[in-house]
C-alpha positions in Angstrom: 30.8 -6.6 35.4 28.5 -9.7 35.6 25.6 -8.0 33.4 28.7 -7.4 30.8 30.2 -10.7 30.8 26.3 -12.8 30.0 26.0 -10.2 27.5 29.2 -10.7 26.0 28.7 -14.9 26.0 25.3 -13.9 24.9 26.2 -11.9 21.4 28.8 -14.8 20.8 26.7 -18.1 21.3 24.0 -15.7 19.0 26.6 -15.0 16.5 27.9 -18.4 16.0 24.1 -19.7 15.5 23.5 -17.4 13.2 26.5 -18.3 11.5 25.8 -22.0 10.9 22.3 -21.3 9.4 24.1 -18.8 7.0 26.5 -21.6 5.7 24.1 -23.8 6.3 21.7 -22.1 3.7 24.5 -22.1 1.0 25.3 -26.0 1.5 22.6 -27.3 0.1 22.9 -29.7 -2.7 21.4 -28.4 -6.1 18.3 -30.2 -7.6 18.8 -33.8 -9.6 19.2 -33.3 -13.0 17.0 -35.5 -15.2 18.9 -38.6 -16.6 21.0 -37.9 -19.6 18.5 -38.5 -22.9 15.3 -37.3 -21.2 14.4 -33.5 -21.5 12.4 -31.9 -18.7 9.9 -31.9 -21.1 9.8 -34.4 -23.4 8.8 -37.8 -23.9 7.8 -39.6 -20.5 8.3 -36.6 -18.3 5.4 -34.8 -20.1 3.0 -38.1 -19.6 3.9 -37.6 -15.3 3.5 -34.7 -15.1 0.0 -35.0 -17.3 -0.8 -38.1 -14.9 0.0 -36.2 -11.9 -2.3 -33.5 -12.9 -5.1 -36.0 -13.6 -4.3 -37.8 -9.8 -4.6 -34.2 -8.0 -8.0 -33.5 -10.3 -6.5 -30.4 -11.8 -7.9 -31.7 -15.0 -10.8 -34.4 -15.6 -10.8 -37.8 -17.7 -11.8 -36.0 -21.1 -9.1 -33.5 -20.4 -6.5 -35.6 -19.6 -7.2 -38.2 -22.5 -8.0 -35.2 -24.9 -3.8 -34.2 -24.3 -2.8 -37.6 -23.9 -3.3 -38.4 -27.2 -1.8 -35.2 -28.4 1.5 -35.6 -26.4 1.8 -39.2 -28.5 0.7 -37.8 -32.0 3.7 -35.0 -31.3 6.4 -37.4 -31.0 
């Protein structure tokens, strides 16, 4: 009777954990959205994301001025 009773608190204490991570998981709040006027991949966003590129050395100086300049001839 004691083996069926721990087992029994057991299954519930599991079933309400898994419970919270489930609603847990659906809760979270959706990504920023970029402010109204700027495209995800126009203007200034493009120059970050070239810049963070060029910070990480995915890309080298020549590279990064090289599409620099084409990013500003495009606008």
């Amino acid at each position: 009777m004691t083996l069926v009773m721990v087992l029994f608190w057991v299954l519930v204490i599991a079933g309400a954990v898994a419970l919270a991570r489930y609603i847990g998981r659906h809760r979270q709040e959706p990504s920023p959205q970029p402010p109204v006027g700027e495209q995800r991949w126009g203007g200034g966003r493009a120059e970050d994301l070239l810049a963070e590129r060029f910070a990480r050395g995915d890309i080298d100086e020549d590279e990064y001025r090289r599409r620099l300049a084409l990013l500003r001839e495009s606008r």
